[in-house]
C-alpha positions as CSV (number, residue, x, y, z in Angstrom):
1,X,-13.6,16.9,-9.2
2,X,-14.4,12.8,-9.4
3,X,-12.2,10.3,-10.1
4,X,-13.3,7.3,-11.7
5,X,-13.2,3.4,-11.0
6,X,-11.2,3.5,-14.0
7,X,-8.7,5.8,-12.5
8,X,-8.5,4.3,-9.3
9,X,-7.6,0.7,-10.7
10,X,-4.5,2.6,-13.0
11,X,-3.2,4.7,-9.6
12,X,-3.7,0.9,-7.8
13,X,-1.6,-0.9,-10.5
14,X,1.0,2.2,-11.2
15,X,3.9,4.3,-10.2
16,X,3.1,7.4,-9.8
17,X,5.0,10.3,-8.2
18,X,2.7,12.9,-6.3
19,X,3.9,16.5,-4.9
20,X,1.6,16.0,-2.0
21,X,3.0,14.0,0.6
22,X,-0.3,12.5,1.9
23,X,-1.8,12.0,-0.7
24,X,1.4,9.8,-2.0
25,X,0.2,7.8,1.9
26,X,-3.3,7.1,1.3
27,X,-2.5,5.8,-2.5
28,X,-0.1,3.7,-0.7
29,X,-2.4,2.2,1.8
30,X,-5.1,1.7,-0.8
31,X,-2.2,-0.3,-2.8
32,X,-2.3,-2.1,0.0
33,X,-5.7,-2.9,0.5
34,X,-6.6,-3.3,-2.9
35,X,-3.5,-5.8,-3.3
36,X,-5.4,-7.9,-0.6
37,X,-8.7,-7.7,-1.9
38,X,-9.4,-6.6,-5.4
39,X,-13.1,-6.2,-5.0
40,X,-12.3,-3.2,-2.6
41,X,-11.7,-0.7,-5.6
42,X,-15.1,0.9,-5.3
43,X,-14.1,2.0,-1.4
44,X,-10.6,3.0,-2.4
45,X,-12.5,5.6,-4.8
46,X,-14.6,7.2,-2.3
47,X,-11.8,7.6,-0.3
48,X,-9.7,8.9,-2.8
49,X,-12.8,11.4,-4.0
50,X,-13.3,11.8,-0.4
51,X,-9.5,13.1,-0.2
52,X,-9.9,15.5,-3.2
53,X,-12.8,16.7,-2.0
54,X,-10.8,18.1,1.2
55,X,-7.6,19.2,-0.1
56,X,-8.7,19.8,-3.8
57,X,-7.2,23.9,-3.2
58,X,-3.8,22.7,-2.9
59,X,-3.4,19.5,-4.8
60,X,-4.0,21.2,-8.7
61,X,-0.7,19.5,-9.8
62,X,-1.5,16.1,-8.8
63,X,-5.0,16.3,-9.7
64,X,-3.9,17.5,-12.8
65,X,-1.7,14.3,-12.9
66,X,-4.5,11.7,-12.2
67,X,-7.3,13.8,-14.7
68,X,-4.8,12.3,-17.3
69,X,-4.8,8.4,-16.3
């Protein structure tokens, strides 16, 4: 379970509602970051796989939800 750049950038630039509260957070405070400083996509995906990696048991609906972007 990776998410791409690719991904990343459309989660960054989108809407998107999440079941999981904290992971709703951290996409949030990436927006923010990656608002300031575009260049910081490739750290906002290793946190985000970072993320999965540690919850990936109970996030299948969201995960689910991003696989499609």
């Amino acid at each position: 379970m990776q998410i791409s750049t690719v991904q990343t950038e459309k989660l960054m630039k989108g809407n998107y509602a999440f079941s999981l509260w904290s992971l709703s957070m951290l996409i949030t405070r990436l927006k923010g970051i990656y608002a300031k400083d575009p260049d910081a996509l490739n750290n906002c995906t290793g946190e985000l796989n970072a993320f999965i990696k540690k919850f990936k048991k109970i996030m299948g609906n969201d995960y689910a939800l991003i696989e499609k972007l």
